[in-house]
Backbone as a printed PyTorch tensor [residue, N CA C, xyz], in Angstrom:
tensor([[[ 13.2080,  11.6140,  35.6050],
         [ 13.6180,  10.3590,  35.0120],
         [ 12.4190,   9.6300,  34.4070]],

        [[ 11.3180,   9.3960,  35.1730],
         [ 10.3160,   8.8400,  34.7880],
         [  9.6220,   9.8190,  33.5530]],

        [[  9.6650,  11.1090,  33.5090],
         [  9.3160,  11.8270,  32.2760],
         [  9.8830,  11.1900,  30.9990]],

        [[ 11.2730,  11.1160,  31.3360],
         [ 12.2270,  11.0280,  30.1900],
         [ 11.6240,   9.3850,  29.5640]],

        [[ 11.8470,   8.2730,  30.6430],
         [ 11.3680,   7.5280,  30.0430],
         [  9.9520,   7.0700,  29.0100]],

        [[  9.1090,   8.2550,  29.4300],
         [  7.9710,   8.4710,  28.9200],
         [  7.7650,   8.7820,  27.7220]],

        [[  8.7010,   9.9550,  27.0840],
         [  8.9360,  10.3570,  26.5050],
         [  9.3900,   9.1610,  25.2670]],

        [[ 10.3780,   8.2650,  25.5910],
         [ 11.2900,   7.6670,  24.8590],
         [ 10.1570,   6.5050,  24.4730]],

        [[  9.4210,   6.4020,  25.2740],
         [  8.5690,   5.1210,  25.0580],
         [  7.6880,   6.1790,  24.3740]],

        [[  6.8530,   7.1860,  23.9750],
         [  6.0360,   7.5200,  23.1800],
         [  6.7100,   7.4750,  21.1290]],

        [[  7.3990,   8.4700,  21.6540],
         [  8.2170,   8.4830,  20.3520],
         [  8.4400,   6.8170,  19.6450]],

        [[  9.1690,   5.7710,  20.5610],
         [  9.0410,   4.5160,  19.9490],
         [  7.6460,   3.9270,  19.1150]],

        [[  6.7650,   4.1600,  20.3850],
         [  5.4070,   3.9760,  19.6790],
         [  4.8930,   4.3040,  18.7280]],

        [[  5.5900,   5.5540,  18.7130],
         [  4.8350,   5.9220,  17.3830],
         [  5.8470,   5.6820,  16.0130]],

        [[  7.3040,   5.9120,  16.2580],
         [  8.3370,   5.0880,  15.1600],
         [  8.2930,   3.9690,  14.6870]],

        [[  8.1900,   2.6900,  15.4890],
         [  8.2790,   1.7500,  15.4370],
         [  7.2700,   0.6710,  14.3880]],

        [[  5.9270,   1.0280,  14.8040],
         [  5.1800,   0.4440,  13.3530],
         [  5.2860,   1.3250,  11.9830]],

        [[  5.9320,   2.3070,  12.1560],
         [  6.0430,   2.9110,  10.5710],
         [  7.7010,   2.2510,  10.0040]],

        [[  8.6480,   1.6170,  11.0200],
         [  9.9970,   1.3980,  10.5290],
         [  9.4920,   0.0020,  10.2400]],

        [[  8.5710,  -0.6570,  10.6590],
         [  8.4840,  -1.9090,  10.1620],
         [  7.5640,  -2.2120,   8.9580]],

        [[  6.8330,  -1.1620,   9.3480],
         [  5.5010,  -1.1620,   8.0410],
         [  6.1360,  -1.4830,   6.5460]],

        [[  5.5080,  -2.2330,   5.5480],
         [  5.6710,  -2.2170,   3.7510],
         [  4.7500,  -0.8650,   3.5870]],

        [[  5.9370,  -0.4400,   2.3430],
         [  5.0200,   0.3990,   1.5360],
         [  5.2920,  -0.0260,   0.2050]],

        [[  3.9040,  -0.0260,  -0.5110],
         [  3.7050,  -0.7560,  -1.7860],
         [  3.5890,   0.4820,  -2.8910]],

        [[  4.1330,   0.0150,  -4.2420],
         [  3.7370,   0.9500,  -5.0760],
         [  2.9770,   0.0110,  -6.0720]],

        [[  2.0660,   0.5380,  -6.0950],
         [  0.7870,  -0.0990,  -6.9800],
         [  1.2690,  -0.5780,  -8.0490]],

        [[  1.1490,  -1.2850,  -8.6940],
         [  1.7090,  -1.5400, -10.0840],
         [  3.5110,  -1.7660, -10.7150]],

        [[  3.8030,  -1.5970,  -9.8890],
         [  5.5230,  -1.5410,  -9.4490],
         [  5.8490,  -0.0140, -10.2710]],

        [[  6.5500,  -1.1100, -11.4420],
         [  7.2800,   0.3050, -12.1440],
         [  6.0330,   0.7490, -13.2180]],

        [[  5.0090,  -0.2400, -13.3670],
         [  4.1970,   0.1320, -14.4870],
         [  3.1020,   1.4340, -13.7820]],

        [[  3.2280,   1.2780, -12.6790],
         [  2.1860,   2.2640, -11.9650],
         [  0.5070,   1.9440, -12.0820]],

        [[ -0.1680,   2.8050, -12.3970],
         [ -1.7490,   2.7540, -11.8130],
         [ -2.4550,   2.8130, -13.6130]],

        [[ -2.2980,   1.7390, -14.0470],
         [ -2.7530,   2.4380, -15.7690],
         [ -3.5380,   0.9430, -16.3540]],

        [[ -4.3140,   1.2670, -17.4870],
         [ -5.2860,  -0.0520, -17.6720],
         [ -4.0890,  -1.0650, -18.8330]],

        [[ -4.8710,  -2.0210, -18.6860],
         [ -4.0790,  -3.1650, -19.0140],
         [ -2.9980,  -4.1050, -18.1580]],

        [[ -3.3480,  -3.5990, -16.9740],
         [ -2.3790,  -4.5800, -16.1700],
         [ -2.8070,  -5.1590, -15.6220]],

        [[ -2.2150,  -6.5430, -14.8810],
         [ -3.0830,  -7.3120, -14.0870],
         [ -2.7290,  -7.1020, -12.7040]],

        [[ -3.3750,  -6.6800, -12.0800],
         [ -3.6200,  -5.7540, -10.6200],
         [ -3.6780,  -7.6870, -10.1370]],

        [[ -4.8110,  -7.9140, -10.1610],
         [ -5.1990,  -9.3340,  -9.5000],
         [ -3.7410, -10.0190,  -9.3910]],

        [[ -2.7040, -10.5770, -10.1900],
         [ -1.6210, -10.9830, -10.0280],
         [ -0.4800,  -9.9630,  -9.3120]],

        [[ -0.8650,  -9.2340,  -9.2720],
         [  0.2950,  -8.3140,  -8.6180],
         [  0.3780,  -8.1240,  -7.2610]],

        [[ -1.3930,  -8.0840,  -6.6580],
         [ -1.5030,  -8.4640,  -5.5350],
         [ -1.5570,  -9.9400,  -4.4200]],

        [[ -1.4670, -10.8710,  -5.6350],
         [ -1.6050, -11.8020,  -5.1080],
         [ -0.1890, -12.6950,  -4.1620]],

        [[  0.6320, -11.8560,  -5.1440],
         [  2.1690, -12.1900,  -4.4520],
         [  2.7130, -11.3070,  -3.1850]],

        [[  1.9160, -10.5920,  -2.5470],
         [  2.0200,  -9.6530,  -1.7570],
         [  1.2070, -10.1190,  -0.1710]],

        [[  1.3700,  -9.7960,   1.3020],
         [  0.9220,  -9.4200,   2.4730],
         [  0.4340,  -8.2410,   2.6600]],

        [[ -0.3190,  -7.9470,   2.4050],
         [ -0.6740,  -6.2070,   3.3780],
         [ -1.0750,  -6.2760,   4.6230]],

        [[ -0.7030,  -5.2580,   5.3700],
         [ -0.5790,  -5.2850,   7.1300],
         [ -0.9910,  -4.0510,   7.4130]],

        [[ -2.1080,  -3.6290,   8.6400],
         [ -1.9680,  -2.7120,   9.2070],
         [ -1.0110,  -1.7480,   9.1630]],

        [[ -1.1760,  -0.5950,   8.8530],
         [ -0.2610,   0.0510,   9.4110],
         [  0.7910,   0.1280,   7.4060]],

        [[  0.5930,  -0.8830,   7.0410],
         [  1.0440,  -0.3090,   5.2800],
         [  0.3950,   0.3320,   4.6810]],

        [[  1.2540,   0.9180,   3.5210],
         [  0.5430,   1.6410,   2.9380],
         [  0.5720,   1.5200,   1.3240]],

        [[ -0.4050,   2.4640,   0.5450],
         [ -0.5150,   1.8880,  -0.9380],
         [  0.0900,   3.1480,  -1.5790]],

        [[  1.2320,   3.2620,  -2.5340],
         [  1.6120,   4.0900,  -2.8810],
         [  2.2900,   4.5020,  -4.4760]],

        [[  2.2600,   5.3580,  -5.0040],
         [  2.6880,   5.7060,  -5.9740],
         [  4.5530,   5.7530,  -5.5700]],

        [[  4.7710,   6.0070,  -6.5160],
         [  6.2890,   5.4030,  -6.8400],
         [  7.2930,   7.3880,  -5.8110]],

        [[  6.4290,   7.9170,  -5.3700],
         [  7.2960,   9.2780,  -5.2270],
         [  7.6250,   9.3630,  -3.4930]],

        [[  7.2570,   8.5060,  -3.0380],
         [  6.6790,   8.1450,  -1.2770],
         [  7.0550,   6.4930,  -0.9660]],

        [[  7.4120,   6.6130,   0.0020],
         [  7.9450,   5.4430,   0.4660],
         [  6.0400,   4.9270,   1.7340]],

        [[  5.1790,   4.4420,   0.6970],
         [  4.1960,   4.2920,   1.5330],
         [  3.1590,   3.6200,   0.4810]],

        [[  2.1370,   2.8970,   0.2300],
         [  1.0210,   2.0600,  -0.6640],
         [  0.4380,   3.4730,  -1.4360]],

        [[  1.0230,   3.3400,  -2.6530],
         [  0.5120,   4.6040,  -3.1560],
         [ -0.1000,   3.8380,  -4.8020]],

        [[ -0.4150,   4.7730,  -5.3090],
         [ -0.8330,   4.8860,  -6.6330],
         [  0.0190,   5.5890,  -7.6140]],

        [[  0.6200,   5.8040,  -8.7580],
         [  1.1690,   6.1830,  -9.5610],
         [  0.4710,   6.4890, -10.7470]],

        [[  0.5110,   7.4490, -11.4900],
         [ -0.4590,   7.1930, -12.8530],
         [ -0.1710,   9.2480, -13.3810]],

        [[ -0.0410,   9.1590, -14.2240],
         [ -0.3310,  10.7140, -14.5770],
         [ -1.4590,  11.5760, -14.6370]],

        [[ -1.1540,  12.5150, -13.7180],
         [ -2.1710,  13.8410, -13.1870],
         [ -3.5830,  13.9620, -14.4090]],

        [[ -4.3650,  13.5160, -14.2690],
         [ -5.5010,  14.2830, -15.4210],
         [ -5.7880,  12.9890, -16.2470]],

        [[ -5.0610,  11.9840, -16.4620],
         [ -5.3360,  11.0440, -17.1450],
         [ -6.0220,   9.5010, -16.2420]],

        [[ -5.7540,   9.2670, -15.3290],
         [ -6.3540,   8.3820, -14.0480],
         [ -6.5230,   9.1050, -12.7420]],

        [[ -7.7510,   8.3150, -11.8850],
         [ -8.2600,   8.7520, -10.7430],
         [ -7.6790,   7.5350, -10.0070]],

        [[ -8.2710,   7.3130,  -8.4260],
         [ -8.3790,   6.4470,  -7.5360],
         [ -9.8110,   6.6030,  -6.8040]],

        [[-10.5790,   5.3820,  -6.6620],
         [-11.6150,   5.5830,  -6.1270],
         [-11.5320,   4.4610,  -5.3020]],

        [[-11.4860,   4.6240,  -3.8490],
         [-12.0430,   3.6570,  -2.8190],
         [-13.6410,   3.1370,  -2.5920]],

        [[-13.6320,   1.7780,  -2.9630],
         [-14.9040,   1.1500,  -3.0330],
         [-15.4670,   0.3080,  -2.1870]],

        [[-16.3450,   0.3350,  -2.6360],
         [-16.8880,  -1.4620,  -1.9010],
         [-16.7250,  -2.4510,  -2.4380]],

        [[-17.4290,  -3.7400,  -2.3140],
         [-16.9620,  -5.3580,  -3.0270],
         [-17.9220,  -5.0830,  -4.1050]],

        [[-18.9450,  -4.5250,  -3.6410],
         [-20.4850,  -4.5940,  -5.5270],
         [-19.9270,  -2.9710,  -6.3600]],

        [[-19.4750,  -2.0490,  -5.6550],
         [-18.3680,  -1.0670,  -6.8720],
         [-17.5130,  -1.7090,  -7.5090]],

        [[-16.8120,  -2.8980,  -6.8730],
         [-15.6230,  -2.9660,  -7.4910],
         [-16.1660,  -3.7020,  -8.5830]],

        [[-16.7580,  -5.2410,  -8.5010],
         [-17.7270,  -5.8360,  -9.2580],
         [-17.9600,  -5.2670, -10.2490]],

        [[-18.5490,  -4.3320, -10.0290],
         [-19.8830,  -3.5160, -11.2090],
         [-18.7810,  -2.5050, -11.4950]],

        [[-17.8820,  -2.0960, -10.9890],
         [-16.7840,  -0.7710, -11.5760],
         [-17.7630,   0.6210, -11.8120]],

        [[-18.2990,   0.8300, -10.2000],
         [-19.3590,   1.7530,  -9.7810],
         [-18.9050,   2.1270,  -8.3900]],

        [[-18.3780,   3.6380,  -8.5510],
         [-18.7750,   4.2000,  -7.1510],
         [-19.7620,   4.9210,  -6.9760]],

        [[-19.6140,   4.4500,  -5.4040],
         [-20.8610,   4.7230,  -4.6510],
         [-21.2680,   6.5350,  -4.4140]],

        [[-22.1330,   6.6930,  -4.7720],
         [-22.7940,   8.6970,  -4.7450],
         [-21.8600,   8.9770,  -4.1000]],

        [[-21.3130,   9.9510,  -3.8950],
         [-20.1580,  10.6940,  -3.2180],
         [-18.8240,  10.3450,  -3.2110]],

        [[-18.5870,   9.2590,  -3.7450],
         [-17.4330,   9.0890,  -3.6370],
         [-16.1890,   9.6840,  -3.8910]],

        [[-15.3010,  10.6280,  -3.2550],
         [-14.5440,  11.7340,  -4.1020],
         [-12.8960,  11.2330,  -4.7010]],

        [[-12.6810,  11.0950,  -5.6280],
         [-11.6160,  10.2620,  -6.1020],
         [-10.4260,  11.3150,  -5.5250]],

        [[ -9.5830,  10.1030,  -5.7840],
         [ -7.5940,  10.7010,  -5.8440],
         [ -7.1170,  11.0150,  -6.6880]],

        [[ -6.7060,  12.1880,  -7.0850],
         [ -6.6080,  12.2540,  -8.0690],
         [ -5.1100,  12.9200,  -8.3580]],

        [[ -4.0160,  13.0190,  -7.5310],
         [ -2.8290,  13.7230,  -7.6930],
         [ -2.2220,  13.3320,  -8.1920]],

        [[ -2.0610,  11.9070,  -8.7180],
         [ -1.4530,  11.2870,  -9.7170],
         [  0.0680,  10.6830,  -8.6150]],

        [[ -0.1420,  10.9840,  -7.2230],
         [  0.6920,  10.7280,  -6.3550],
         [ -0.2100,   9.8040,  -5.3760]],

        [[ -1.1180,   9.2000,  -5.1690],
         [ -2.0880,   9.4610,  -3.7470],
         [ -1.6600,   7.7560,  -3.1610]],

        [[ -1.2760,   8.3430,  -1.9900],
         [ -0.8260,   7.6200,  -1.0710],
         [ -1.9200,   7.0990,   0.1090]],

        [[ -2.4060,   5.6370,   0.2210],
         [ -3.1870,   5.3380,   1.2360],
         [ -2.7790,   4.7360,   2.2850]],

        [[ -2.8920,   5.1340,   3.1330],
         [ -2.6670,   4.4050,   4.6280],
         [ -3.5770,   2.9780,   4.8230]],

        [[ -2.6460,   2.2020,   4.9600],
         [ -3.8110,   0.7780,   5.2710],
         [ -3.8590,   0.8660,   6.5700]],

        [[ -5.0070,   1.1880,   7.4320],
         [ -5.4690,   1.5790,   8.7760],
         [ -6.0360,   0.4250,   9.6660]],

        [[ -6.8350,  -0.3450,   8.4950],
         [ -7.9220,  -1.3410,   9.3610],
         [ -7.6470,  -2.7610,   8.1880]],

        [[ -8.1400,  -3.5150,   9.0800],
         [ -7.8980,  -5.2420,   7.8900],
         [ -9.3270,  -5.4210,   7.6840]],

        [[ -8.8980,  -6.5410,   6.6670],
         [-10.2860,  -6.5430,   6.4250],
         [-10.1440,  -6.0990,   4.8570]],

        [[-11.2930,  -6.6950,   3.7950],
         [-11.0740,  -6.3680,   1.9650],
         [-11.1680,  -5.0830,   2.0700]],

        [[-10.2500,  -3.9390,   0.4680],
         [ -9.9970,  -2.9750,   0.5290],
         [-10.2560,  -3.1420,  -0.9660]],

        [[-10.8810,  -2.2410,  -1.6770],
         [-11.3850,  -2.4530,  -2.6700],
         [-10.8790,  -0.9480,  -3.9770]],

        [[-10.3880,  -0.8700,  -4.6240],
         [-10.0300,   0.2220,  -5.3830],
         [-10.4690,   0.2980,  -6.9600]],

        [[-10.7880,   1.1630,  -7.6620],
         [-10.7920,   1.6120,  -9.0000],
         [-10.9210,   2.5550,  -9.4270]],

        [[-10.4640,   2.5660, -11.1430],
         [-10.1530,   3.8530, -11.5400],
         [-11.8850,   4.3210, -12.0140]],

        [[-12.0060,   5.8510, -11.7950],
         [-13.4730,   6.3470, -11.9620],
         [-13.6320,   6.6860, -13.3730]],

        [[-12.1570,   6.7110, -13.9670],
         [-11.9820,   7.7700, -15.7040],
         [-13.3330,   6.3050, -16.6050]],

        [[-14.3510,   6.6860, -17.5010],
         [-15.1930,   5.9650, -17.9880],
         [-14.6440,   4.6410, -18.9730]],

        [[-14.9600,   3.3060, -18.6310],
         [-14.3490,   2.4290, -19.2820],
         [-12.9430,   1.7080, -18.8230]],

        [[-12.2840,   2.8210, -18.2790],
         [-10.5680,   2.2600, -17.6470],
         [-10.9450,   0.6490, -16.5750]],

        [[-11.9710,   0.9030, -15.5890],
         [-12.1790,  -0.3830, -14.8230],
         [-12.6990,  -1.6830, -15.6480]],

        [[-13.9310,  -1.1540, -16.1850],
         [-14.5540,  -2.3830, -17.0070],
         [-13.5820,  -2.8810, -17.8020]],

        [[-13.1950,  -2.3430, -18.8040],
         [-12.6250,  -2.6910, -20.5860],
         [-11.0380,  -3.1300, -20.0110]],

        [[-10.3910,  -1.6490, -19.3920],
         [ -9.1470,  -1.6040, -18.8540],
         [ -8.2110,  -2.7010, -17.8340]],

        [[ -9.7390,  -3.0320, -17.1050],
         [ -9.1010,  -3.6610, -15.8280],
         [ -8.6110,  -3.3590, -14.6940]],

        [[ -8.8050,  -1.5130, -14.6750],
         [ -7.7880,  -0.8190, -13.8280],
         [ -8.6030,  -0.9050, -12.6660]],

        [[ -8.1580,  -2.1680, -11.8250],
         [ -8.6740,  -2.0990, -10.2680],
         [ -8.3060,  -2.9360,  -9.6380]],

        [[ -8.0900,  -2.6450,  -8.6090],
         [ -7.3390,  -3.5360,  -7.3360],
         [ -8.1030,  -4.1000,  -6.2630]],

        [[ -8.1790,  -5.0240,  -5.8650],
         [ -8.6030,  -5.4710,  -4.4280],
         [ -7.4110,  -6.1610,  -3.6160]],

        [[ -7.8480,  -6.0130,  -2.5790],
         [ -6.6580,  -6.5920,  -2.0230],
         [ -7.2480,  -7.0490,   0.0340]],

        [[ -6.5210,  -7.4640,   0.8950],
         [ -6.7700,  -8.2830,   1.7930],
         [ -6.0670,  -7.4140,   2.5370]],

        [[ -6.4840,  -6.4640,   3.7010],
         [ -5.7580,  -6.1620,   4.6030],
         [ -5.2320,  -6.9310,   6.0560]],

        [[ -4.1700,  -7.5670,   6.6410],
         [ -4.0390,  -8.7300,   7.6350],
         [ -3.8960,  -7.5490,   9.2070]],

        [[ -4.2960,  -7.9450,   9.8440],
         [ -3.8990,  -7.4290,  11.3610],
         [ -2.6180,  -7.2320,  11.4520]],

        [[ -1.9370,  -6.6600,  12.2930],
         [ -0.5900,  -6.5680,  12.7900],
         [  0.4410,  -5.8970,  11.4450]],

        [[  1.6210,  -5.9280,  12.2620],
         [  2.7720,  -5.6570,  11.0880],
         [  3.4420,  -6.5390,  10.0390]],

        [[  4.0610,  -6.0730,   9.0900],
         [  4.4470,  -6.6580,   8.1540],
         [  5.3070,  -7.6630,   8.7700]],

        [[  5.6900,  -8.8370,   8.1010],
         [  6.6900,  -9.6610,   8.6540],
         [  7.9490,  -8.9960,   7.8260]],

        [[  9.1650,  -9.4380,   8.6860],
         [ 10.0170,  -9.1370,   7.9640],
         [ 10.5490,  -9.6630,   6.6740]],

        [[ 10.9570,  -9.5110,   5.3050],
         [ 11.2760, -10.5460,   4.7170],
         [ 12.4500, -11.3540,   4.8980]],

        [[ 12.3730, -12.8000,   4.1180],
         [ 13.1970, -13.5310,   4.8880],
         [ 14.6730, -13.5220,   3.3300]],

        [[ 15.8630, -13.3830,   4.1750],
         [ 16.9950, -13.2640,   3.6320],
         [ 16.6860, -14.2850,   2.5680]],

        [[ 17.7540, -14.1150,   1.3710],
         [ 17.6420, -14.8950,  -0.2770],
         [ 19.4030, -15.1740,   0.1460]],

        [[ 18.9730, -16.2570,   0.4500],
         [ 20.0680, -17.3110,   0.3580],
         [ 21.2750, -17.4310,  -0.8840]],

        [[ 22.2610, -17.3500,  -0.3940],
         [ 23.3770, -17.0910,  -1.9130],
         [ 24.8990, -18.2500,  -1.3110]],

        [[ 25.3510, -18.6090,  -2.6220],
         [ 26.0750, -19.3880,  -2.1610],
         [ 27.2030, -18.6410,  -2.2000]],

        [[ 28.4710, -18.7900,  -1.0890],
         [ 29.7200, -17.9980,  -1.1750],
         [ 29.4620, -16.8660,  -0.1350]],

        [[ 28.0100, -16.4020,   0.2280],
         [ 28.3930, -15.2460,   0.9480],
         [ 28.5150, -15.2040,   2.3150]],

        [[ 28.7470, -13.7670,   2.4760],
         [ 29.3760, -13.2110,   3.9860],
         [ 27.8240, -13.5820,   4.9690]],

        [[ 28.2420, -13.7710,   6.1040],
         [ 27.1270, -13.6250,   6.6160],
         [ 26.0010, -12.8160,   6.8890]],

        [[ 25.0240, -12.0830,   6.7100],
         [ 24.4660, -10.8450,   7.0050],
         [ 24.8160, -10.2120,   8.4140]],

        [[ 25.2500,  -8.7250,   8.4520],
         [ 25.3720,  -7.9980,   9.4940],
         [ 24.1150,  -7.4200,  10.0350]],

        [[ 23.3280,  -7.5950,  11.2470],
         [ 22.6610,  -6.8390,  11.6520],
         [ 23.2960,  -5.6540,  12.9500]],

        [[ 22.3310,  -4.6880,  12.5790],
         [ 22.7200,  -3.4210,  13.6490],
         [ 21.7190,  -3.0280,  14.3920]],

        [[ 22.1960,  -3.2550,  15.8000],
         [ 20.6190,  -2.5350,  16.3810],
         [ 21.0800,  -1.3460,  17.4580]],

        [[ 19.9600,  -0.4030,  18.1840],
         [ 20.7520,   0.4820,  18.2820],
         [ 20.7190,   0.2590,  19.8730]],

        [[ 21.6090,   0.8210,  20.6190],
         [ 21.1500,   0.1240,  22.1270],
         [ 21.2370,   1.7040,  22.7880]],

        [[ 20.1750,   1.9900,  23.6460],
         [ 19.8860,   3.2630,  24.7740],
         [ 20.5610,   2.8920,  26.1500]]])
């Protein structure tokens, strides 16, 4: 018995911050490409532990952009600045690449292709917060049903 419960409590642990977690797709529908304003896009947003950055093919904080034509490079605050990564830095480049937001704390991104960050603009920073996402809060409508919630009971 005490196994079983063990069991049920691991599995939760490990379900449970991924059913609550946001996953973001960079750029929405425009994806990971120069000329957009990254700075406003993030600014209307929370990121939380445990989210992730993602291209549009993954339910997780990804990047979007076509294979061969944009990278992803994780930076620092004077890369992002200067639109310089640091010696080694090995870009993303699947045109899918999905990041796990792990730790809080600034998270700094840009594209490595020559000119796309500077001229383009193509780069993100963003604010990682402790804990999980909040839930969002219901959009109020006049006339309607009440919302149904379902939870599951063991």
């Amino acid at each position: 018995m005490a196994s079983t419960q063990f069991f049920i409590f691991a599995i939760l642990a490990v379900l449970v911050p991924s059913i609550f977690a946001t996953d973001f797709v960079v750029g929405d529908d425009k994806g990971w490409t120069t000329g957009f304003d990254y700075e406003t896009w993030a600014a209307g947003k929370e990121f939380h532990v445990g989210d992730q950055l993602e291209e549009i093919n993954f339910l997780v904080q990804f990047f979007k952009y076509q294979k061969g034509n944009n990278n992803v490079l994780n930076v620092n605050g004077t890369g992002f600045q200067q639109c310089v990564a640091p010696a080694g830095t090995v870009p993303l480049t699947s045109g899918n690449d999905v990041i796990p937001l792990a730790a809080s704390g600034r998270k700094w991104y840009i594209c490595g292709v020559p000119t796309r960050c500077a001229n383009g603009k193509q780069k993100l920073a963003i604010t990682v917060l402790d804990g999980l996402s909040p839930a969002p809060s219901p959009k109020p409508s006049r006339g309607s049903v009440a919302p149904v919630h379902y939870w599951w009971n063991y």
